[in-house]
C-alpha positions as CSV (number, residue, x, y, z in Angstrom):
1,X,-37.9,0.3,-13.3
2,X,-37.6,0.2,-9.4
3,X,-34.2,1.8,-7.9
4,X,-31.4,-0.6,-7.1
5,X,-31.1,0.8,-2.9
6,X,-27.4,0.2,-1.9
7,X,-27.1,-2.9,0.7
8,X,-26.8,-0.7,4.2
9,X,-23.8,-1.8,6.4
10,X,-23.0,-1.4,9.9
11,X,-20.6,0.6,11.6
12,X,-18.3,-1.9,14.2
13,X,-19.1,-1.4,17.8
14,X,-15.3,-0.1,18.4
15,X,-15.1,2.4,16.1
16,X,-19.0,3.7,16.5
17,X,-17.8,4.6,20.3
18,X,-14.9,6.0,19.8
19,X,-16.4,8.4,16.9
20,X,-19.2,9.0,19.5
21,X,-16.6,10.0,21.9
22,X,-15.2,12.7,19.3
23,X,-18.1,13.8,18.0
24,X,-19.7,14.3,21.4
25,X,-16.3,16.3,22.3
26,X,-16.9,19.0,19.6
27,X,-20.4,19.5,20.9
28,X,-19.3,22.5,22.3
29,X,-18.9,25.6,20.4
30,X,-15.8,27.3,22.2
31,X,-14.1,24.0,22.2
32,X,-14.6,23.8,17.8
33,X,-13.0,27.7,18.2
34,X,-10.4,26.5,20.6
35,X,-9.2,23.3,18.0
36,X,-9.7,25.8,15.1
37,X,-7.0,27.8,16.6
38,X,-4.8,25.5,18.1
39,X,-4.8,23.4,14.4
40,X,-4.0,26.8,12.5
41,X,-1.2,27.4,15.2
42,X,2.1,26.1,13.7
43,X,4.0,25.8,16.5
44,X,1.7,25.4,19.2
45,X,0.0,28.0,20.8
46,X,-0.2,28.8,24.9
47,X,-3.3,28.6,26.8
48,X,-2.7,32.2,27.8
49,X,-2.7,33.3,24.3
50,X,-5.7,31.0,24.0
51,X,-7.7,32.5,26.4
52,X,-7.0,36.3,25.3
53,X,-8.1,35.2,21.9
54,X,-11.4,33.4,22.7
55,X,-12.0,35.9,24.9
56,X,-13.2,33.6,28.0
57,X,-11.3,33.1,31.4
58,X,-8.1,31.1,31.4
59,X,-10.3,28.4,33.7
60,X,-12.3,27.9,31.1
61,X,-9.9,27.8,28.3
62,X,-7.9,25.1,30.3
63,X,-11.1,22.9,30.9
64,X,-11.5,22.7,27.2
65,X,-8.1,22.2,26.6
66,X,-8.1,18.9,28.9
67,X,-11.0,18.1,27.4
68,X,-9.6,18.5,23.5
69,X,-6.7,16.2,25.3
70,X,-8.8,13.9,26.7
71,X,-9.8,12.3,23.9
72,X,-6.5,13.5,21.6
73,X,-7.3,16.1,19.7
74,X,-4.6,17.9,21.1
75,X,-1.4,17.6,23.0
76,X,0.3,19.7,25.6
77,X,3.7,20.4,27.0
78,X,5.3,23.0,29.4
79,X,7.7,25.7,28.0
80,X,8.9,27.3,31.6
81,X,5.8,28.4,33.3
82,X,3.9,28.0,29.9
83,X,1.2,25.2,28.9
84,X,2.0,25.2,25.5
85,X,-0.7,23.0,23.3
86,X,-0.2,21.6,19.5
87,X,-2.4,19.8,17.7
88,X,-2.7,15.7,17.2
89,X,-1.4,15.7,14.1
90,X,-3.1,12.5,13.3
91,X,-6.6,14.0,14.1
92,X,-6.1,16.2,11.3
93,X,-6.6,12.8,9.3
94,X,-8.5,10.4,11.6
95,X,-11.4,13.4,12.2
96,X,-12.7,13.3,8.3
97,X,-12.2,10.3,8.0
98,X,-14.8,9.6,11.1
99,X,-17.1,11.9,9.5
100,X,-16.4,9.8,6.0
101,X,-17.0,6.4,8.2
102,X,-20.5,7.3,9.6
103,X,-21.7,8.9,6.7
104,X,-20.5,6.2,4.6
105,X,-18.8,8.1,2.0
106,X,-15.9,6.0,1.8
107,X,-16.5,4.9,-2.0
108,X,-14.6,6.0,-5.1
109,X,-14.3,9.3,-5.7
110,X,-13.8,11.3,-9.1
111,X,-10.8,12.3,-10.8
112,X,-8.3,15.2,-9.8
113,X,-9.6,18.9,-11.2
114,X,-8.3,19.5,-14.3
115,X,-7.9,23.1,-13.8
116,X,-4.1,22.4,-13.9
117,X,-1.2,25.2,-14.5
118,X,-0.5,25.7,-17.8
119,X,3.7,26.4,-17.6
120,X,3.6,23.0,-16.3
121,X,4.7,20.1,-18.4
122,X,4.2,16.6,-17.4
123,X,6.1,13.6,-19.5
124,X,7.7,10.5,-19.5
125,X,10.6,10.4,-17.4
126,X,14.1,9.4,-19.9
127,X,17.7,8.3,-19.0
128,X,18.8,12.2,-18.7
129,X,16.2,12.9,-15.8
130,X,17.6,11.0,-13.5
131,X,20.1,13.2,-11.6
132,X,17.5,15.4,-11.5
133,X,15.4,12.9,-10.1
134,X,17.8,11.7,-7.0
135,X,18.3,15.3,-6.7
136,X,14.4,16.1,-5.5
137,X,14.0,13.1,-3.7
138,X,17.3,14.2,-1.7
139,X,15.6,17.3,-1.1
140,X,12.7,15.8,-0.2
141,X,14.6,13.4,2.5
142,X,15.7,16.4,3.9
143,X,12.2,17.8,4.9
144,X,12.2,14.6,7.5
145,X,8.5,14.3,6.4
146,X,8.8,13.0,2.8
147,X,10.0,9.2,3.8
148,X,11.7,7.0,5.9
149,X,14.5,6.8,4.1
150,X,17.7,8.8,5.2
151,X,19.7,8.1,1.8
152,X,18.7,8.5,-1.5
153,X,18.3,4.9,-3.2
154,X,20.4,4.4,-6.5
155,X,18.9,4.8,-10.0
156,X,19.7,1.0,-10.6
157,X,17.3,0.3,-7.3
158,X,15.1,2.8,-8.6
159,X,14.8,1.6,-11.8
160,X,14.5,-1.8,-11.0
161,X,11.2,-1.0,-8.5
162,X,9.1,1.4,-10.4
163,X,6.4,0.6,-12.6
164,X,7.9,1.2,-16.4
165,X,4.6,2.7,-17.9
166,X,4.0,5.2,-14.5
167,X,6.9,7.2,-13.9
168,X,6.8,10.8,-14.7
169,X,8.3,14.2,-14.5
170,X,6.9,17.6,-14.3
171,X,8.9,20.3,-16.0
172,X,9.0,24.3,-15.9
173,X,11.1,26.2,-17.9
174,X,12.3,23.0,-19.9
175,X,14.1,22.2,-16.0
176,X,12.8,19.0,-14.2
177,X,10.5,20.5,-11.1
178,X,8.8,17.0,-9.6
179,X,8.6,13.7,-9.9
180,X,6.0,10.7,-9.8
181,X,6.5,7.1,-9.9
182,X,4.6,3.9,-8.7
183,X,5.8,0.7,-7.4
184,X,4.1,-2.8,-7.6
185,X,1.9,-3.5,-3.7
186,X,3.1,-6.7,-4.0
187,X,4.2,-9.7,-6.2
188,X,1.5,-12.1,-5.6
189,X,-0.6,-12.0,-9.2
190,X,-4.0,-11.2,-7.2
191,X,-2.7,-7.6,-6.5
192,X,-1.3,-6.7,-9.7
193,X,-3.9,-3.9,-10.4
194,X,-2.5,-2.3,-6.7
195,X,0.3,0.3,-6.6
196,X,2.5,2.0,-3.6
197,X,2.8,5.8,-5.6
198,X,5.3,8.3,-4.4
199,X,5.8,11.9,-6.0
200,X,7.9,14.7,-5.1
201,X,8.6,18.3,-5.8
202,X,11.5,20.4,-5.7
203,X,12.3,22.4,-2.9
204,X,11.9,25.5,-4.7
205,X,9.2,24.5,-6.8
206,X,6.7,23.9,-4.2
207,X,3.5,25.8,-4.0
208,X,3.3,26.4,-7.9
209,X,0.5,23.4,-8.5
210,X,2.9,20.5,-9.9
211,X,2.0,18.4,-7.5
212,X,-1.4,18.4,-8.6
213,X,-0.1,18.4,-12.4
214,X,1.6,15.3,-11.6
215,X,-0.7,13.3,-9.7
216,X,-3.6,14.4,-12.6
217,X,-1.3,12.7,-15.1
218,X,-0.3,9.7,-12.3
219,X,-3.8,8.8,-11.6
220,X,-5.3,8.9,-15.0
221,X,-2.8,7.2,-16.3
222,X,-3.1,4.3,-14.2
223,X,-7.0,3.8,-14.7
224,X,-6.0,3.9,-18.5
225,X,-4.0,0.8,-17.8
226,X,-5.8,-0.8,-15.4
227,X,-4.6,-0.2,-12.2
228,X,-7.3,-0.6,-9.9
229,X,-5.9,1.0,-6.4
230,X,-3.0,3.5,-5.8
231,X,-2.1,3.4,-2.6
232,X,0.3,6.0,-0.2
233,X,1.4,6.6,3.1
234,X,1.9,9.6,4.5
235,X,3.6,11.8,7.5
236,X,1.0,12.9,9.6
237,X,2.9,16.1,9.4
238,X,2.5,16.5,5.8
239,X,-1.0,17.4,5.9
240,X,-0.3,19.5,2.3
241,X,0.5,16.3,0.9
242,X,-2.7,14.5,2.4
243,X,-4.7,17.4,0.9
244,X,-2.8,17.0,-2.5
245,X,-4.2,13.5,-2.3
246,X,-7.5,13.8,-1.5
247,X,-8.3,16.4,-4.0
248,X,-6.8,13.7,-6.0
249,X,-9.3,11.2,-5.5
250,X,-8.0,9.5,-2.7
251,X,-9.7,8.8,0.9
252,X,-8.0,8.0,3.8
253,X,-8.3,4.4,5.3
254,X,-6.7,5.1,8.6
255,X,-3.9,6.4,10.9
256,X,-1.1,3.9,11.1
257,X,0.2,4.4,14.8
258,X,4.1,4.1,15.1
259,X,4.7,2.6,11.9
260,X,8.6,2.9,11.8
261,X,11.5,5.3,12.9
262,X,13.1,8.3,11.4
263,X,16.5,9.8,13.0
264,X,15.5,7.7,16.4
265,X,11.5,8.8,16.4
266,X,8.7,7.0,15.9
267,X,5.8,8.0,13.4
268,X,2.4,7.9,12.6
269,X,1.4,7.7,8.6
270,X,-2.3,8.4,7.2
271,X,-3.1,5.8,5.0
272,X,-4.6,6.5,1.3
273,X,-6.1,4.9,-1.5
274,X,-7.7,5.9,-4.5
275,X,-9.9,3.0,-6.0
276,X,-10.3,3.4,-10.0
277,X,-13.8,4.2,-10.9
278,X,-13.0,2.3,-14.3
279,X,-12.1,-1.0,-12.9
């Protein structure tokens, strides 16, 4: 039986140059170390402490550094007589998914692991979860990375938006720790297998693998009943939440630039979607 050969495609001119532009930016090893470190850096880090750590001249350091800027890998800002530099956050994103564009692995991708913790319990969310629900999205508002909202909607609202057969809770202890839920793309019949999904995790839950309990039961659930494409957006900022995602099953489409506002600032989300290898 001869092999079925998938149909090749072809990158657009646009994006081929401007992943050409990247890609030929990283051709240089110190400039991979000097994004390595920069990326790892929190906060930023100076070009002085840049250069002692590379261990080249501080000429050099800040010829890759305009370079790394050039194309906006990185960013830069004086602190007094300081050139402090912080990485794009949006790079952090837009980079694999390059790599995913050329190398055309932008297809469905399998499920979540299923190595998931085992004092985490994930059910059906009931009446009596629902302070606290508003409770961890609160806390999650006040991260200024979760959402764009600056007020906690009402359960009514709440209750009225999300999908009935995909929200759930996470619980440790027998105490509510996270949250998952997923909300119709759209109203338009075509679309009714596409979902906006949100989860969240207490503030002093995080770190402890609920997210990834949560979004094992969120995603698995929905190819069950036929969902064909979750969808998220996310802070740039939140690159945990993009690597939740992604070990998830879902790829990034893109960087949307500017989107909307929080507190009077403009921001960037990464744009994922997690196609259902069932449907």
């Amino acid at each position: 039986m001869p092999i079925a050969l998938r149909q090749a495609q072809v990158l657009p001119t646009a994006d081929a140059s401007t992943y050409a532009d990247w890609f030929a930016c990283l051709a240089e090893p110190v400039r991979v170390r000097l994004l390595h470190a920069v990326a790892t850096s929190p906060n930023g880090i100076t070009v002085g402490s840049l250069t002692e750590l590379l261990g080249t001249s501080q000429s050099t350091c800040s010829f890759h550094v305009r370079k790394l800027a050039d194309v906006g890998f990185v960013e830069t800002h004086k602190e007094g007589t300081s050139t402090v530099v912080t990485v794009n956050e949006a790079c952090c994103s837009g980079l694999p998914h390059a790599a995913d564009a050329v190398m055309g692995a932008l297809g469905p991708r399998p499920c979540c692991p299923d190595d998931l913790p085992a004092d985490v319990t994930v059910r059906a969310l009931r009446d009596e979860d629902w302070p606290a629900v508003l409770r961890i999205y609160e806390e999650g508002i006040a991260t200024g990375i979760a959402t764009f909202e600056t007020t906690v909607p009402g359960k009514e609202c709440l209750d009225a938006t999300w999908l009935p057969g995909h929200r759930w809770v996470a619980e440790i202890d027998g105490e509510v720790a996270g949250w998952t839920a997923a909300t119709p793309a759209s109203a338009r019949q075509c679309y009714a297998g596409v979902a906006e999904t949100s989860v969240y995790i207490g503030g002093d839950r995080r770190g402890r693998g609920i997210g990834k309990a949560l979004l094992h039961k969120q995603v698995t659930e929905a190819d069950a009943d036929g969902l064909w494409t979750l969808q998220t957006s996310i802070f740039t900022q939140n690159r945990a939440s993009v690597a939740l995602h992604h070990a998830a099953g879902y790829r990034t489409v893109g960087v949307r630039e500017r989107i909307a506002q929080r507190d009077g600032r403009w921001h960037d989300t990464v744009l994922l979607e997690r196609r259902s290898p069932v449907n």
